[in-house]
C-alpha positions in Angstrom: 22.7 0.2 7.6 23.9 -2.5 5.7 24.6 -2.3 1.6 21.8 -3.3 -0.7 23.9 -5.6 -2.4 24.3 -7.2 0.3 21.0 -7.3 2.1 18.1 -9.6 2.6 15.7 -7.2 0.3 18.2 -7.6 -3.0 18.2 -11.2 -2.2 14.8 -12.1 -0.9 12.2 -9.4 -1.7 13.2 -8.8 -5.5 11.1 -11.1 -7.8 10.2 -11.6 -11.4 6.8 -11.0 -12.1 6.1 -14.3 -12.9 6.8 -15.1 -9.0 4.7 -12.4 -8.1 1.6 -13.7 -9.7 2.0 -17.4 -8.7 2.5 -16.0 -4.8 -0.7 -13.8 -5.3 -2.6 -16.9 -6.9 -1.1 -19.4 -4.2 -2.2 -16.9 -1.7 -5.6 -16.0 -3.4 -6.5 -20.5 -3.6 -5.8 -21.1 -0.4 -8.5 -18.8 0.9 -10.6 -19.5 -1.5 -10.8 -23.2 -0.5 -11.2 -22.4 3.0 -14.0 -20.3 2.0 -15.3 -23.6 0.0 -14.7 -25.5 2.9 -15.4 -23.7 5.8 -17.6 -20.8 4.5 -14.9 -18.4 6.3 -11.3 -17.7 5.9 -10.7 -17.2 9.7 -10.9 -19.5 11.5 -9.2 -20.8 15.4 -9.0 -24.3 16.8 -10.9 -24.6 19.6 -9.3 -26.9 23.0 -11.5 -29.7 22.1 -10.0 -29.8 18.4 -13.6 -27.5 17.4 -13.0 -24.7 14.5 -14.8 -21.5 15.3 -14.4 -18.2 13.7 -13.0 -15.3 16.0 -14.9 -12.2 17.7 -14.6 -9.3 15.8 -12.6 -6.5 17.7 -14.8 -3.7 18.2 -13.3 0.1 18.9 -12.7 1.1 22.3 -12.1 4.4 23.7 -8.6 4.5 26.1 -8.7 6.7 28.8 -4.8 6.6 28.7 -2.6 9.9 29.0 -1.3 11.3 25.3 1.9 11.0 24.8 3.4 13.3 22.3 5.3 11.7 19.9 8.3 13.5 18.3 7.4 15.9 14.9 9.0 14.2 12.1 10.3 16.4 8.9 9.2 15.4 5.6 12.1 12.9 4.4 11.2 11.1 7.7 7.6 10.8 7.3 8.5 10.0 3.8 10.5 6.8 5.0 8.3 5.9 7.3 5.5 5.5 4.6 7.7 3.5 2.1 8.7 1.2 4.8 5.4 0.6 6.0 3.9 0.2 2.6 6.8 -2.2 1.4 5.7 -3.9 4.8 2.5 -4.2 3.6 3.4 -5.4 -0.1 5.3 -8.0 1.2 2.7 -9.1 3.6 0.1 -10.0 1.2 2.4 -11.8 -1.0 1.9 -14.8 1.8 -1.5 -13.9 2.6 -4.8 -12.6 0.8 -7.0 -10.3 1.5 -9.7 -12.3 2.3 -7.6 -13.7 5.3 -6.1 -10.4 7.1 -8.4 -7.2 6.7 -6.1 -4.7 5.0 -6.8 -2.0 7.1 -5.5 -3.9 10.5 -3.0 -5.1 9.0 -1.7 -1.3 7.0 -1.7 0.3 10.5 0.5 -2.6 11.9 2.8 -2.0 9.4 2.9 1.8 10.1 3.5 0.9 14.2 6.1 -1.5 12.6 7.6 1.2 10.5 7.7 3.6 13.0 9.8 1.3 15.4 12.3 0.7 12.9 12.7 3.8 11.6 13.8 5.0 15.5 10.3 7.3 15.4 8.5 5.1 17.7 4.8 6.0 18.6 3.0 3.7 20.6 0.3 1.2 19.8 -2.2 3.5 21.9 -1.3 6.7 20.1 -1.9 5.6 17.1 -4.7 3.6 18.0 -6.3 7.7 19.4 -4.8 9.4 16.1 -7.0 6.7 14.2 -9.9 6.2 16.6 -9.3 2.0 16.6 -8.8 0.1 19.2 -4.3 -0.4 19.6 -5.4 -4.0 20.3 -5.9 -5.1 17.1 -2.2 -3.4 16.2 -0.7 -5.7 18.8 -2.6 -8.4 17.9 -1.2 -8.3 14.5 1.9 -7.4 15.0 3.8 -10.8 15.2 2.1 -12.6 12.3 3.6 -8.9 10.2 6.8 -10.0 11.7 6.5 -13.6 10.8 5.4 -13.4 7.3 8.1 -11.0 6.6 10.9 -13.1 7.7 11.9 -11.1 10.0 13.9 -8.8 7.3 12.9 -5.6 8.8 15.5 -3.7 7.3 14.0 -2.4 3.6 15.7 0.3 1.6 13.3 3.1 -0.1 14.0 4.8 -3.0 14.1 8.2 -1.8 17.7 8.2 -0.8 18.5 7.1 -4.0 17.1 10.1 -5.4 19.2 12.3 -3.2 22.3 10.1 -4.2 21.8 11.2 -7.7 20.6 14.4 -7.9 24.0 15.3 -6.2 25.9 13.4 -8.4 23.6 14.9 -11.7 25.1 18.5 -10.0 29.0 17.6 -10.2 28.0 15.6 -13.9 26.3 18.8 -15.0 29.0 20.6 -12.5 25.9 23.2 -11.5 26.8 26.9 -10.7 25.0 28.2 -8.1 22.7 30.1 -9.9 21.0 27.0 -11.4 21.0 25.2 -8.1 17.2 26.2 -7.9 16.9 23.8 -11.0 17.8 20.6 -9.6 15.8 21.4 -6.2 12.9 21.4 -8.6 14.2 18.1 -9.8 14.4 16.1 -7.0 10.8 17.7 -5.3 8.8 16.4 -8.9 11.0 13.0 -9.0 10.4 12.6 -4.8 6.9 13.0 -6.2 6.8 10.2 -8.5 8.5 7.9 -6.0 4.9 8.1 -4.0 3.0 7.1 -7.2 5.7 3.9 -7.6 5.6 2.9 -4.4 1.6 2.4 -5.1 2.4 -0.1 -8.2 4.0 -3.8 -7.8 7.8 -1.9 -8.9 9.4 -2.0 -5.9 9.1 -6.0 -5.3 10.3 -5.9 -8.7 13.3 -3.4 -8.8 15.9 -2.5 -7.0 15.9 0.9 -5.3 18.2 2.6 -7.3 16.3 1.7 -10.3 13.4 2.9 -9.0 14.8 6.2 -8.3 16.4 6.8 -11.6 12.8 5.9 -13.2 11.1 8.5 -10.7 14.0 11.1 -11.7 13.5 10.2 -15.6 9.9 11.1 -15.3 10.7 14.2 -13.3 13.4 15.5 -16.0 10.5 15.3 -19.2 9.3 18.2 -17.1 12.1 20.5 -16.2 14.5 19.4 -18.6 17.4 20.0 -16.5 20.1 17.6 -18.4 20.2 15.2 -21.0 18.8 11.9 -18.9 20.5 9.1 -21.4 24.5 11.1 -21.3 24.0 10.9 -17.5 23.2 7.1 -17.8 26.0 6.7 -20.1 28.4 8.5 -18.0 27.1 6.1 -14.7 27.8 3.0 -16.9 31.3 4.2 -17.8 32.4 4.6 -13.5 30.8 1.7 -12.4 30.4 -2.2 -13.4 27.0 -3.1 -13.8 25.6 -6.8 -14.3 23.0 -4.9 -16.8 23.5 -2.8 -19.8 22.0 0.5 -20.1 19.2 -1.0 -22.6 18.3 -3.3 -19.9 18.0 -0.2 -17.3 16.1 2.0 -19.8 13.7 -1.1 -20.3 13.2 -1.3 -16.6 12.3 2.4 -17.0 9.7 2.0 -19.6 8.1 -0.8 -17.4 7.8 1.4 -14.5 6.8 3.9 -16.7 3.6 1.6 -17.9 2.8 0.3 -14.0 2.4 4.1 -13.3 0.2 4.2 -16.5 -2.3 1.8 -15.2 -2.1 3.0 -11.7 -5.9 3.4 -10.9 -6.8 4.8 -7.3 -10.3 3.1 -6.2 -13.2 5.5 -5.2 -14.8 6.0 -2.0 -17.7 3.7 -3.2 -15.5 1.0 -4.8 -13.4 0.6 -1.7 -17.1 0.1 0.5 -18.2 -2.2 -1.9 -15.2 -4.6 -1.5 -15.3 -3.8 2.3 -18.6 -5.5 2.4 -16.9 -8.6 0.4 -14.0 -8.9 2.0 -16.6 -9.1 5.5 -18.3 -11.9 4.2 -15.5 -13.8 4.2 -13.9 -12.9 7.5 -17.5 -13.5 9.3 -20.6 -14.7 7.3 -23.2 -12.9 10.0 -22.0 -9.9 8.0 -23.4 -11.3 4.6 -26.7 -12.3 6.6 -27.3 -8.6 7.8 -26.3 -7.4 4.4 -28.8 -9.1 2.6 -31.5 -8.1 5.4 -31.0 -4.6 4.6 -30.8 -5.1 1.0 -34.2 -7.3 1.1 -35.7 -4.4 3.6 -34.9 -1.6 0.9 -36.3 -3.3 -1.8 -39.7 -3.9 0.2 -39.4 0.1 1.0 -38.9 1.1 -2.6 -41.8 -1.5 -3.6 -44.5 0.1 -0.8 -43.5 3.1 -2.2 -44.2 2.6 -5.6 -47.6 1.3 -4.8 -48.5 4.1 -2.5 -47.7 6.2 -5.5 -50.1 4.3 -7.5 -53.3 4.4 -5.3 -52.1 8.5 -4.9 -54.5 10.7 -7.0 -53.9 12.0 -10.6 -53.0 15.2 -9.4 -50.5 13.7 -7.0 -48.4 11.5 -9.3 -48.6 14.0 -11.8 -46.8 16.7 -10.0 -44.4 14.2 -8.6 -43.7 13.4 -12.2 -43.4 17.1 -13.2 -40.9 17.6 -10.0 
C-alpha cells in the first residue's frame, strides 16, 4: 500500500470544515430544487426525452446456494467497517440524502469494502445475511465508485494505533510485566476510534492524528505514560509541518466532535425514513397521510362511542 503522504486521501479527501459544509449545502440545494421542481429527487429520462421517477426495488428471496465466506478476526472486521464508513462519508459529500437512500447505498459500501480489503463476499450473500434484494447493491455500486473518484485506497486509523502503542513501549521501554498495561491501552483507544469514525474527523484529519486523539482519550483512563513527553519526544525524531500546539488543538477538536456525538433512536431514525420517502417517491407521502387521516377518524369514533357509553362505563374507564 502506498504512503499517506503520498496518497489520493491526504490530498483529496482531507478538507477544512469550511469545505465540508459548502459540499453538504451544495449537495443539500440541489435536491432541494429538484424537489421544488419536480416534487421528487429521483428522477430518469425517459426515450422520448419524458422524466419519470423509478420503481422501487422490492426484496426478493434468492434461491441461490450459500457460499461461505471466509471468518474474519477482529482487526479485519475492524477495517472493513472504517473503509466502508469512510466510503460512505465521502459519498454523501457529492450527494444528499434525499437523492440516494442511506441504507442502499451503506451496504454498497460494505460490498465495496469487502472487495478491497481482499475479504470479498458476494452481492448475494450479503444481500441473504441482510434479507435485501443484492440487486439494489449492484445497482449502486458504480455511482459509489464514481462519486468517490475512484480512490479506493483509504487509510483507517487503527494501524495507526498499533504504530504507536509499539513505539509508546520502546519510549516508555516496557518490561514485560507491564506489557498487560499497554494491551489495555490500545483495546480502550481501538474503542474510541469507532466513536471517531462516527463524527465528520476523519474527512478532517489525517489518520495518524486521529489515532493519537483516540489513544489520548484512552490514556485519561489507564494512565499508562505521560501523553504530552511522548508528543514531545515524536516532535523531536521527526519534521512535522505542524507544531505540537497545533496537534494538541486537533486533539481538543476531536475531543468536542465526540462530545456532541448523538446516536438517533429507533423512533427518530423511522421518522426521517418516512421523509426521506417522500422525496424519493411521493405515493409514499399520499399513503402516509391516508393512514394518518384514518387514525385520527378511529381515535375520533372512539371518543364519541365513549360519550354515548353509560356513566358507569366511562367512569370505570376513567378509574382504569
Amino acid at each position: 500500500m502506498a504512503d499517506f503522504q503520498t496518497s489520493t486521501h491526504r490530498a483529496k479527501w482531507i478538507s477544512t470544515p469550511q469545505e465540508l459544509l459548502e459540499k453538504h449545502q451544495a449537495a443539500n440545494q440541489r435536491a432541494i430544487k429538484m424537489l421544488e421542481q419536480y416534487g421528487i429527487t429521483r428522477l430518469e429520462v425517459d426515450v422520448d426525452g419524458s422524466l419519470s421517477y423509478p420503481e422501487p426495488v422490492l426484496d426478493q428471496k434468492d434461491n441461490a446456494e450459500r457460499s461461505v465466506p471466509k471468518p474474519l478476526n477482529c482487526d479485519e472486521e475492524q477495517l472493513m467497517q472504517a473503509t466502508a464508513i469512510i466510503y460512505f462519508k465521502r459519498f454523501y459529500l457529492q450527494w444528499s440524502v434525499m437523492e440516494h437512500h442511506p441504507k442502499h447505498i451503506m451496504l454498497t459500501c460494505i460490498y465495496a469494502s469487502c472487495k478491497v480489503e481482499e475479504n470479498h463476499v458476494s452481492a448475494e450473500e450479503l444481500g441473504k445475511g441482510i434479507q435485501q434484494d443484492h440487486q439494489m447493491i449492484l445497482n449502486n455500486e458504480m455511482i459509489v465508485y464514481q462519486s468517490l473518484g475512484f480512490d479506493l485506497i483509504v487509510y483507517a486509523p487503527y494501524r495507526s494505533v498499533e504504530g504507536f502503542v509499539e513505539d509508546m513501549e520502546e519510549f516508555c521501554q516496557v518490561r514485560n510485566e507491564e506489557q498487560e498495561k499497554f494491551q489495555d491501552l490500545r483495546g480502550t483507544a481501538k474503542l474510541e476510534v469507532d466513536k471517531i469514525m462516527l463524527t465528520d474527523a476523519p474527512l478532517l484529519y489525517a489518520p495518524g492524528q486521529l489515532a493519537l486523539a483516540a489513544l489520548r482519550r484512552s490514556n485519561e483512563v489507564h494512565r499508562v505514560l505521560d501523553f504530552e513527553r511522548y508528543l514531545e519526544s515524536i516532535f523531536s525524531r521527526q519534521r512535522s509541518s505542524h507544531s505540537i500546539s497545533q496537534l494538541i488543538e486537533s486533539m481538543k477538536t476531536i475531543d468536542f466532535m465526540l462530545g456532541k456525538l448523538k446516536i438517533p433512536s429507533t423512533k427518530d431514525m423511522r421518522h426521517i425514513d418516512r421523509k426521506l420517502k417522500s422525496c424519493w417517491d411521493p405515493s409514499s407521502q399520499d399513503e402516509s397521510k391516508k393512514r394518518e387521516k384514518k387514525s385520527k377518524h378511529k381515535s375520533k369514533r372512539t371518543a364519541s362511542e365513549m360519550q354515548g357509553a353509560p356513566a358507569e362505563v366511562r367512569k370505570f374507564q376513567g378509574a382504569s
